[in-house]
C-alpha positions as CSV (number, residue, x, y, z in Angstrom):
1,X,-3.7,-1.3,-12.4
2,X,-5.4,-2.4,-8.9
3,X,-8.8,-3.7,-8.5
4,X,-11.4,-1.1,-8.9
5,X,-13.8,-1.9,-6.5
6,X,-14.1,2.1,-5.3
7,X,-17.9,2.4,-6.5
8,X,-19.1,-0.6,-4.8
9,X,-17.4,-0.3,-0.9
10,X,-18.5,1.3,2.0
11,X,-15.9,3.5,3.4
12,X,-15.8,5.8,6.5
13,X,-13.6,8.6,6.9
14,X,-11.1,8.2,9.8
15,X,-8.2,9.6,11.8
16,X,-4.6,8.0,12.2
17,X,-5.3,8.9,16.0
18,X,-8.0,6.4,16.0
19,X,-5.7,3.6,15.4
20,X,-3.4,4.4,18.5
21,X,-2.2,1.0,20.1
22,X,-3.2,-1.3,17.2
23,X,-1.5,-3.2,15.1
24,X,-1.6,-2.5,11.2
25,X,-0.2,-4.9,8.6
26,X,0.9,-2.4,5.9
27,X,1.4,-3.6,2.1
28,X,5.5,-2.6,2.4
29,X,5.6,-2.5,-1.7
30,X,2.5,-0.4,-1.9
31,X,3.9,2.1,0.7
32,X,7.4,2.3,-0.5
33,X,6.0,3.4,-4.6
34,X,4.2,6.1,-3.0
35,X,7.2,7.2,-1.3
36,X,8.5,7.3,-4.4
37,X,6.3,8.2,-6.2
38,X,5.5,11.1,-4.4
39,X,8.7,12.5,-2.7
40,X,10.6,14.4,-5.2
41,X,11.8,17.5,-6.0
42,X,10.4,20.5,-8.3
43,X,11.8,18.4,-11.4
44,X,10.1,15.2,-10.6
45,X,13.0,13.6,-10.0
46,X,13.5,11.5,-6.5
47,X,15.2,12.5,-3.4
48,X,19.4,11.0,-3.6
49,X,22.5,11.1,-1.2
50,X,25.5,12.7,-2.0
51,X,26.7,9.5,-4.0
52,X,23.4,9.7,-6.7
53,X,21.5,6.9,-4.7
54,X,18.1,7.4,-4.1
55,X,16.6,8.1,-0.9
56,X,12.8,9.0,-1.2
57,X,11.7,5.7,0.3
58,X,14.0,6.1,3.1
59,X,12.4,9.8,3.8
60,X,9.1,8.4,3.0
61,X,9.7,5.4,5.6
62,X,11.3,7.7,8.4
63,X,8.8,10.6,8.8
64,X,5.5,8.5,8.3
65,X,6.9,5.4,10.9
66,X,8.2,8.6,13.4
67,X,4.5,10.0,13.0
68,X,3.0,5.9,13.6
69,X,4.7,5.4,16.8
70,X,4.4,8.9,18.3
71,X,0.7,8.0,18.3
72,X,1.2,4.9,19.4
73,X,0.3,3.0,16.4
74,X,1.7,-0.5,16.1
75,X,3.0,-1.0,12.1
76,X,3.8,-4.1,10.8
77,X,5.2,-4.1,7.3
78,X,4.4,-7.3,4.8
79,X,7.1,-7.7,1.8
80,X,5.7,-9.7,-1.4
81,X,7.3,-12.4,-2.2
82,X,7.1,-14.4,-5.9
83,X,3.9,-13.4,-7.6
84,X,1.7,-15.5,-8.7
85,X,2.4,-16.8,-12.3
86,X,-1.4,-15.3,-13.9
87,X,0.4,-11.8,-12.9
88,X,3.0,-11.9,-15.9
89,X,0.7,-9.6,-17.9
90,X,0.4,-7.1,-15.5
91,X,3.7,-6.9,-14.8
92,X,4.5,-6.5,-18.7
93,X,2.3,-4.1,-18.8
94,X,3.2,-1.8,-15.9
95,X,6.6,-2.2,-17.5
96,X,5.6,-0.5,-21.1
97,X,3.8,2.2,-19.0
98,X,7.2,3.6,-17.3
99,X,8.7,3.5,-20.3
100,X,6.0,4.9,-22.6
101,X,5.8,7.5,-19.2
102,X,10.3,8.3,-19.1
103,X,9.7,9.0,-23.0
104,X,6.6,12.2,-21.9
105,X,9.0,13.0,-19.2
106,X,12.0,13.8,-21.6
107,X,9.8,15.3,-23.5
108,X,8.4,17.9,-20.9
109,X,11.5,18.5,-19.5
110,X,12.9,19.4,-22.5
111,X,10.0,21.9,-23.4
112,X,10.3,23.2,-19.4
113,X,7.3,21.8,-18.8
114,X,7.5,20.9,-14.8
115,X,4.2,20.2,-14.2
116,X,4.1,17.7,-16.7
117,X,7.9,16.6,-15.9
118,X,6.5,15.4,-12.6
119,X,3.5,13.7,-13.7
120,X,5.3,11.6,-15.8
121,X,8.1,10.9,-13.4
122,X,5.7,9.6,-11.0
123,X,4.4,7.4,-13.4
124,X,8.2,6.2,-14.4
125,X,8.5,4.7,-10.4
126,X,10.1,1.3,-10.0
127,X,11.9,-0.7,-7.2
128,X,15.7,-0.5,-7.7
129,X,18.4,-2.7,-6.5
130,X,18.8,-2.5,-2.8
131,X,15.6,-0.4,-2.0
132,X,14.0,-3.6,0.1
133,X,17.1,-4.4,1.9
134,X,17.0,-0.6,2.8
135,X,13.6,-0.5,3.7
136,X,13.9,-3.5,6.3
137,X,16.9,-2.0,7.8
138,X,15.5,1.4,8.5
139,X,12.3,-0.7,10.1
140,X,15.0,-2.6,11.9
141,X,16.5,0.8,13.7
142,X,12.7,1.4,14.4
143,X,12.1,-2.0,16.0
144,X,9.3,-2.3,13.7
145,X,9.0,-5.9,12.4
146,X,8.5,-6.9,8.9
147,X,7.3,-10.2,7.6
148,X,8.3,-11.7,4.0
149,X,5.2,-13.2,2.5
150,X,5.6,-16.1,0.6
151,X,3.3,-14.3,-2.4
152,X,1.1,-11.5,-2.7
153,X,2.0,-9.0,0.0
154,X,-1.7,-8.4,0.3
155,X,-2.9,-12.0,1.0
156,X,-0.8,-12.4,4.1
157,X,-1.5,-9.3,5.6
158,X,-5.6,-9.8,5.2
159,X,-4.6,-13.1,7.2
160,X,-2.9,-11.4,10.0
161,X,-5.9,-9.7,10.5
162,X,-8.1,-13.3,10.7
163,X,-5.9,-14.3,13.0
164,X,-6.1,-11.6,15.1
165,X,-2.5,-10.5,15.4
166,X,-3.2,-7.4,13.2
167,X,-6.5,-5.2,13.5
168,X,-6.7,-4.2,9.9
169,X,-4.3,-4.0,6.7
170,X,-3.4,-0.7,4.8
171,X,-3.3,-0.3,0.8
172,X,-4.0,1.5,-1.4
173,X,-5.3,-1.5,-3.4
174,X,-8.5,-2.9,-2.3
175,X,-7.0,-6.1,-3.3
176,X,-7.0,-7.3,0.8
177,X,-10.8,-7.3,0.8
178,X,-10.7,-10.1,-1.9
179,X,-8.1,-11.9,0.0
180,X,-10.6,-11.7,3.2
181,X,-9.3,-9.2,5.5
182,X,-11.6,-8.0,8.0
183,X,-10.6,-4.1,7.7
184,X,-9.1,-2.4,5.0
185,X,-7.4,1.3,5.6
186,X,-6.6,3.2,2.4
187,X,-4.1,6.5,2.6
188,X,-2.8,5.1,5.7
189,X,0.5,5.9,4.6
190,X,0.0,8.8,2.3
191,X,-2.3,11.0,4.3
192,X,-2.4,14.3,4.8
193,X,-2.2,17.7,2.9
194,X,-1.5,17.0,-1.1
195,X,-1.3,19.5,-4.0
196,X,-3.8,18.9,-6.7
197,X,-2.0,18.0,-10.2
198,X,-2.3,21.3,-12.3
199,X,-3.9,23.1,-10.2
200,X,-2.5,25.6,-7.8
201,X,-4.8,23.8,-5.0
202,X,-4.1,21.6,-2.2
203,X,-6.5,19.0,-0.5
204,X,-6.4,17.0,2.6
205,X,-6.2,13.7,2.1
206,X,-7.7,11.6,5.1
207,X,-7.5,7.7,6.1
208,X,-10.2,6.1,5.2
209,X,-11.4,2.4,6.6
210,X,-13.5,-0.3,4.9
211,X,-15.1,-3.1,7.2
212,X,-15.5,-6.0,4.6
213,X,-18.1,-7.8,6.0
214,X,-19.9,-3.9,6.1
215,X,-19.9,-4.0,2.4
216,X,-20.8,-7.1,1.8
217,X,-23.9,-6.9,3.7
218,X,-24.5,-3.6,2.0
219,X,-23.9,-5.6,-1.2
220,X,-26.2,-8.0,-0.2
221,X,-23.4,-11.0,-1.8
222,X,-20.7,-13.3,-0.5
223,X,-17.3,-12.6,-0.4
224,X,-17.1,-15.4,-3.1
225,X,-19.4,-13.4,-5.2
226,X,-17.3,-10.2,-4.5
227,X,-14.4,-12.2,-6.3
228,X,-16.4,-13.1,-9.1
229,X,-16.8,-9.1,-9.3
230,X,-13.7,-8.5,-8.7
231,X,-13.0,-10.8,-12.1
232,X,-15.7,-9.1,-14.4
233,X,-14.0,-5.2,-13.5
234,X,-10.6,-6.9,-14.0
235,X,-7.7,-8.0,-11.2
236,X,-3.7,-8.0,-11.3
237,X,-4.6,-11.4,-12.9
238,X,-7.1,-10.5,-15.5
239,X,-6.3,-6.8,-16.3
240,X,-8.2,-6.7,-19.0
241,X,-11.7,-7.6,-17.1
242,X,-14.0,-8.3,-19.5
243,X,-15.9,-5.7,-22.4
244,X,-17.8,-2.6,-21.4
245,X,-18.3,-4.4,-17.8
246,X,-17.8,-1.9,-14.6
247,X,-18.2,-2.3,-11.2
248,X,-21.8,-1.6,-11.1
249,X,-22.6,-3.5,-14.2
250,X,-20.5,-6.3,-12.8
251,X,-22.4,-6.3,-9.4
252,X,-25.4,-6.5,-11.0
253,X,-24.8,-9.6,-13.2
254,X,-23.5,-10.9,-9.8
255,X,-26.9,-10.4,-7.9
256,X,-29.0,-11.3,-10.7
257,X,-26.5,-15.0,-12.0
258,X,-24.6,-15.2,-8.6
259,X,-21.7,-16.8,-10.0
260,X,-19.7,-16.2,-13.5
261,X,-20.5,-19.5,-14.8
262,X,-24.2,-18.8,-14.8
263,X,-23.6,-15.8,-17.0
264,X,-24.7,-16.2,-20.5
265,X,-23.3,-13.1,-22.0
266,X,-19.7,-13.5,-20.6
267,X,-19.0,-17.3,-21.9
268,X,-16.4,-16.6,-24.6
269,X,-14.6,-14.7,-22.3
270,X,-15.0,-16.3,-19.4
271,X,-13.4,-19.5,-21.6
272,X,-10.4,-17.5,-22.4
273,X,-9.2,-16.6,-18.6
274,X,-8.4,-19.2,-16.1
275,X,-11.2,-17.6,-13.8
276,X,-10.8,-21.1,-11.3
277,X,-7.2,-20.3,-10.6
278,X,-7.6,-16.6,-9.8
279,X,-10.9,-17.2,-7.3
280,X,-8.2,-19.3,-5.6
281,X,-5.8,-16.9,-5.4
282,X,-7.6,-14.6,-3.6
283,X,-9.6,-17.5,-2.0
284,X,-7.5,-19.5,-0.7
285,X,-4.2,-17.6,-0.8
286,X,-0.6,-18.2,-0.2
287,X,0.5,-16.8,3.1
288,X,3.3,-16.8,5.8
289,X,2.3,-18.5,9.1
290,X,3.1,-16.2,11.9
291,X,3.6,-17.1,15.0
292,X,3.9,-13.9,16.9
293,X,4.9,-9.8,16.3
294,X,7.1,-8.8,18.1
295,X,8.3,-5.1,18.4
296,X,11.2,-4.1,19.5
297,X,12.7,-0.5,20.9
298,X,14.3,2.5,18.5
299,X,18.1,2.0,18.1
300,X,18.4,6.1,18.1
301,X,21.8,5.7,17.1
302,X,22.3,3.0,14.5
303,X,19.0,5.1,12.5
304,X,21.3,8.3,12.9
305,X,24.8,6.5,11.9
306,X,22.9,4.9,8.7
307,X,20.8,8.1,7.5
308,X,23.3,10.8,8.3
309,X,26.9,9.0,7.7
310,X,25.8,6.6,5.1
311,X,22.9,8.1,3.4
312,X,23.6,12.2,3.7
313,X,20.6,13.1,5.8
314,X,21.2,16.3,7.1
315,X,21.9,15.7,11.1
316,X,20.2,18.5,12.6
317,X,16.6,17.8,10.6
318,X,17.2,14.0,11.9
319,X,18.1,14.7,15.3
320,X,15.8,16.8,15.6
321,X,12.8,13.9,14.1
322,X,14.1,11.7,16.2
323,X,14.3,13.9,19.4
324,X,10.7,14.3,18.9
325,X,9.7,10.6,19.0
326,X,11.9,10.0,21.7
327,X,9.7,12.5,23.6
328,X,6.6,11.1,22.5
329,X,7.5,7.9,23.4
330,X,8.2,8.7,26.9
331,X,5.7,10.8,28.0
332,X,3.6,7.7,26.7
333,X,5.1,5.4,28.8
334,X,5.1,7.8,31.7
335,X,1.3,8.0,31.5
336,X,1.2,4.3,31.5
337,X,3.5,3.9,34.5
338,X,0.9,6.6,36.4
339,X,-2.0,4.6,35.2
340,X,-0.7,1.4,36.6
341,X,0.7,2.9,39.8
């Protein structure tokens, strides 16, 4: 579901050119399900090798990291680790959805429905066996790190960017806000030109970048008090939120009670959730302790030998992706070495 705090933040439109030479802590799960979510054929179904194994996330990771370093952009990707044990509902319920979602899909497929086929597939997307260890490896060949958070994926990356080591996190969730992070960017990883479901129209979708303590101010509440609305719209931990309350409704109660417990209206519900346990979640989160990023150079032919040999890539549209960062990255470092000389 996500937290639905889109009403309620300030956002600025942005570039992925704007970010050159910083360091970005990117929610890895969140990025690989819109890989594959998104990259698939006419029929909705995902991108495979020759042996049936799917490869959408490995496209998805290849093209978008080869278009991050060419502009100099500094990714770090942050793995979830066990979640949180007030997230078993969610999880359940996500479940029910791609199966209630794989039923449609038969269905339209059946009636030649493609448009429909593809909606629903999307909505059928789940992690397979493997994908992660996949994932890291093709980050590996990039010399990109990768950190494995001890929870939420989300938590730790909002701390990298308190502790300076990452200058904002990317989600699609605005879940990081919650957890503290300084900057949020949404469609970091998904930018770019989309076709509208339906409709024979395309739109382009552009970064977008949310300075928390920008909203808050705006706001005119805490980031405690965002929590608290973050609990009335409903979180990963509380799905349900609480009846015929929505962001601006929940803000509201917020600025006018300042904390749930002051609100008369929500009692009975507020006695049914354990609202104490998920302000600590995102208040004082479980996170990995890192000491330092460090990237490391392309291995051009270890990401060739595992995509083309391994994976059925086609050689010449990898070469060629790969000749083109190569180039990117040099005539970066050349204008470095003349800017130093």
């Amino acid at each position: 579901m996500g937290l639905n705090l889109k009403e309620l933040v300030v956002k600025d439109k942005t570039t992925l050119e704007s970010f050159s030479s910083k360091v970005i802590a990117i929610d890895a799960y969140n990025a690989i399900y819109q890989f594959l979510a998104s990259i698939r054929g006419p029929d909705g179904l995902q991108l495979s090798d020759s042996e049936g194994r799917i490869t959408s996330h490995l496209s998805g990771l290849l093209y978008r990291n080869i278009n991050f370093l060419s502009l100099g952009i500094k990714p770090v990707y942050v793995f979830d680790g066990k979640p949180p044990s007030l997230k078993t509902a969610e999880i359940e319920r996500r479940k029910q959805i791609k199966k209630d979602a794989t039923v449609k899909y038969e269905k339209a497929i059946a009636e030649g429905n493609m448009e429909d086929a593809r909606k629903f597939a999307q909505q059928t997307t789940s992690m397979k066996d493997g994908m992660v260890k996949e994932s890291k490896q093709i980050l590996t060949y990039f010399g990109i790190p990768y950190i494995d958070a001890p929870s939420e994926g989300e938590a730790t990356a909002a701390h990298l960017t308190n502790t300076g080591q990452a200058y904002a996190s990317a989600s699609q969730d605005f879940d990081s806000i919650l957890c503290g992070a300084k900057r949020l960017i949404r469609n970091f990883t998904n930018s770019g030109r989309r076709k509208i479901p339906n409709r024979n129209t395309y739109v382009e979708i552009e970064p977008e970048i949310i300075e928390t303590q920008k909203t808050l101010d705006f706001l005119g509440i805490t980031r405690e008090q965002l929590v608290d609305v973050g609990i009335l719209i409903g979180t990963d931990f509380n799905p349900n939120g609480f009846d015929r309350i929505g962001p601006k409704t929940a803000l509201k109660m917020i600025k006018q009670y300042l904390r749930l417990e002051n609100i008369p209206q929500i009692q009975e519900q507020l006695n049914e959730i354990n609202y104490e346990q998920i302000r600590k979640i995102f208040l004082e989160p479980i996170v990995a302790d890192v000491d330092e990023i460090v990237f490391g150079n392309v291995d051009y032919e270890g990401m060739t030998n595992f995509l083309v040999k391994e994976r059925s890539f086609s050689e010449d549209r990898i070469q060629s992706s790969l000749n083109r960062l190569k180039k990117a990255l040099e005539k970066k470092s050349h204008n470095l070495d003349q800017w130093f000389s």
